[in-house]
C-alpha positions, 0 to 999 in steps of 0.5 A: 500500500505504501509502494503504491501511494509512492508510485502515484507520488512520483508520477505527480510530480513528473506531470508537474515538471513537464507542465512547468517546461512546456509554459517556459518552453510557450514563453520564450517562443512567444517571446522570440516571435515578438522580438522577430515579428517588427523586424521582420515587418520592417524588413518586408516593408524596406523591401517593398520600398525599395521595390516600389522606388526602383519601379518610380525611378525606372518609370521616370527615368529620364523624365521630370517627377510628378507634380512639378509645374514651370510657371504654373504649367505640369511637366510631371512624366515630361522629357527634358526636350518636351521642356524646351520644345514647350518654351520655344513654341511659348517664344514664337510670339516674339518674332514680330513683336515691337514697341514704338515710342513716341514724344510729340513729332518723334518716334523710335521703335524696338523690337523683341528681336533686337532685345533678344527676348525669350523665355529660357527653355534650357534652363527651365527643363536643367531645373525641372529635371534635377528637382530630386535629383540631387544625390542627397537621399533624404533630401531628394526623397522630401523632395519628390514626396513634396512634388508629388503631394502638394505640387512645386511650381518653378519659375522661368526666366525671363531673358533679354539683352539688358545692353541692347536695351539700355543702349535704346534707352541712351538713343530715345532720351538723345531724341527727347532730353533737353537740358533745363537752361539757367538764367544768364545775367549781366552787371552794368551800372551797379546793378545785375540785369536778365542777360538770358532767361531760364528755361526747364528742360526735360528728361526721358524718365528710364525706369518707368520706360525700361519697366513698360516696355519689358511689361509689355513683351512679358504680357504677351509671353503670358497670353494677354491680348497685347498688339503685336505692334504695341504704341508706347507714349514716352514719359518724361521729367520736368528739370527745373533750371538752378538758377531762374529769372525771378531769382534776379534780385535774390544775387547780391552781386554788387562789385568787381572782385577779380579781373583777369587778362590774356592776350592772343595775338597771331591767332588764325581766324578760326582761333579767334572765333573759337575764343569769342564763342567760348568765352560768351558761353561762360559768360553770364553765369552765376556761382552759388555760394559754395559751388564748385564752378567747373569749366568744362561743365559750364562750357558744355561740348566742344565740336563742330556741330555746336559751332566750334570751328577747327584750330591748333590743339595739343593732342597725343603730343602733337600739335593738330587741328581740332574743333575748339583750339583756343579753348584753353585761352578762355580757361586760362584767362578765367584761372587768372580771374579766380586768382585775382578774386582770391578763390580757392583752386581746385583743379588746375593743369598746366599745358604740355609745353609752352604756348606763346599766346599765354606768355604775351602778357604774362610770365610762363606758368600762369596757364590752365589746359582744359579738355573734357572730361577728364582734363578740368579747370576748377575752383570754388566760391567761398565767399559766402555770396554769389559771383557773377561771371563776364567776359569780353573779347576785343577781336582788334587788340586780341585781347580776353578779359573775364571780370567776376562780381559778387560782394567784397569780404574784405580778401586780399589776394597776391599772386606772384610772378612766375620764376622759371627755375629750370630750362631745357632747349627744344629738340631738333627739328624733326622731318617726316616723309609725306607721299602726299606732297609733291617732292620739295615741298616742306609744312611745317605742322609743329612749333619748337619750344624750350622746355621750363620748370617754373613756379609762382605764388599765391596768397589770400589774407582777409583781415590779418587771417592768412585764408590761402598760402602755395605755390603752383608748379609746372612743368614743360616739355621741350617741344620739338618742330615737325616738318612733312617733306613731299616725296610724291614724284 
């Protein structure tokens, strides 16, 4: 009886132990399976993305991903050449567009050609076709997703010859500019009188131009019903003058300040006429307190068509004809002027060589060369009140002279006498064969002249302040004569 209870004991207990294995052995499959189970889910779902991506990139190899638009138009599943082909019909439209401008009786026209006006189809398929192509994984996969879920649009570039353009712009404003006229006066018997009254000018408005025309060309690259032959009315800008009619009485000028002279004897006619004619354009200007008066700048162009006539000139280091020789006489005799009214100089050159004419009634040295734009007479009015510029040519006794009125400060103004304190003798003559002149014929076309250095001062003392103390230095080249000598048989 005892065995038996025993034997059922032990037989127990094995059944315990089996159960207890079984519910282990249950756990840890289970628990293997949990473990595996995302993995492996994880690792399908990378295999059928891959899968799906390598489908998406074959179906679109070579072609624009979906979703992506240029200028509101898709391109989505598009070739890069659909791209330009798109463009280049868009680009028709230009082949026979112009603008013509008009201001009252004048009219200029431009056209898309000229411009070479064109929407870049090039650049918009290279665009297009690389978004999502970058080589970045992450970022070209944001990207396509971006694209294909809310659309990108690209912009297309608009292209035209900007030079062109504003070379026509240069071309209209020369048909409409007019420059704004300052009042000119004169001073006779104590008191400022209207030599010349002032008028406004105008002035092409460029940017509002540029804008309009580009806008046109732009609306009908969009398909607005624009003609292809489009009128646009030129818009300009009042300029009013500095100096006005009414302001005669504002001036105070009311004496003589400073006087220069020069003499310029031995000048051929058209010397002579290019001085009067110079001189009476500076004549009757005003300079406001504190201005910098420039010669060039009041003069204006120098040339034939602003009737200048031909004369000797020094250019490229020769002596030539040129329109305007006589010019310098005129800035050289109003740089004596501004010395003697003690104003500060701002710019002043000397000649390359020595001039005669300059030296007739003056030491060397006391010179100024002009020649625009770059070569410049300046000085400054720091008077604290306007000056008044005159001139008169006396074409019997060659003689310039510039007066400058204003009101006195009480300046005293000391310019020395030029000392030379070097010289150098001209080279000698040089001959230079000339086919075009019969053989023994000899012109002479340049002058000898010695060379110099040479210096003078200048002083200006107001009330015992010393307002101006230095000395101007030139230097002269020696100056060689050139002969052509005939060798035409």
């Amino acid at each position: 009886m005892v065995k038996a209870k025993k034997g059922r004991d032990v037989t127990a207990e094995n059944k315990l132990n089996f159960g207890h294995l079984h519910r282990l052995i249950s756990k840890k499959v289970i628990l293997k399976t949990v473990l595996i189970a995302p993995f492996v889910l994880s690792l399908l779902i990378l295999v059928f993305l891959g899968s799906a991506i390598r489908e998406f990139e074959r179906i679109y190899k070579d072609k624009i991903y979906p979703g992506i638009t240029v200028d509101k138009q898709s391109f989505g599943g598009k070739t890069k050449q659909q791209v330009k082909d798109f463009f280049a019909d868009k680009n028709l439209i230009f082949k026979d567009a112009a603008v013509v401008l008009f201001y009252e009786d004048k009219t200029a026209t431009i056209s898309a050609n000229e411009l070479e006006v064109s929407y870049d189809g090039k650049f918009a398929a290279e665009q297009a076709y690389t978004l999502g192509r970058s080589g970045n994984f992450l970022s070209d996969l944001y990207q396509k997703w971006q694209a294909a879920t809310y659309g990108t649009d690209l912009d297309v570039v608009f292209r035209f010859n900007s030079e062109v353009l504003e070379e026509n712009l240069d071309y209209f404003a020369s048909l409409v500019d007019l420059p704004a006229q300052d009042a000119t006066f004169k001073f006779a018997k104590g008191v400022v009188t209207l030599f010349k009254p002032s008028k406004t000018g105008r002035a092409l408005n460029r940017d509002k131009t540029r804008k309009m025309i580009m806008a046109y060309f732009e609306d009908l690259g969009q398909g607005k019903s624009k003609p292809l032959l489009y009128r646009l009315d030129l818009t300009v800008e009042n300029i009013n003058p500095e100096i006005t009619t009414e302001n005669s009485n504002d001036f105070g000028v009311k004496e003589l300040v400073g006087v220069g002279t020069s003499k310029f004897a031995h000048s051929i006619p058209g010397r002579v006429h290019n001085v009067e004619l110079a001189a009476s354009r500076i004549s009757g200007h005003l300079i406001a307190p504190d201005e910098i008066f420039s010669f060039n700048d009041a003069l204006g162009d120098v040339s034939a068509a602003t009737g200048f006539q031909s004369a000797y000139i020094i250019k490229d280091g020769r002596t030539v004809l040129g329109d305007g020789g006589g010019v310098c006489q005129v800035s050289t005799t109003l740089f004596r002027a501004a010395l003697n009214a003690g104003l500060p100089i701002e710019e002043r050159h000397a000649h390359a060589y020595r001039v005669s004419y300059y030296e007739q009634d003056s030491g060397p040295g006391l010179d100024a060369t002009v020649f625009a734009p770059s070569v410049d007479l300046k000085f400054k009015n720091d008077t604290g009140k306007y000056l008044l510029i005159q001139a008169t040519t006396d074409k019997t006794n060659y003689s310039l002279t510039f007066e400058l009125y204003g009101t006195s400060d009480g300046r005293v103004s000391e310019v020395g006498k030029p000392v030379i304190l070097s010289q150098a003798p001209p080279p000698e003559d040089l001959y230079i064969d000339d086919p075009t002149l019969n053989i023994g014929a000899v012109k002479q076309v340049d002058w000898k002249a010695a060379g110099a250095k040479t210096s003078f001062t200048y002083k200006v003392v107001r009330n015992g302040e010393t307002l101006i103390d230095k000395i101007f230095f030139s230097s002269f080249r020696p100056w060689q004569a050139v002969f052509m000598r005939g060798t035409k048989v």
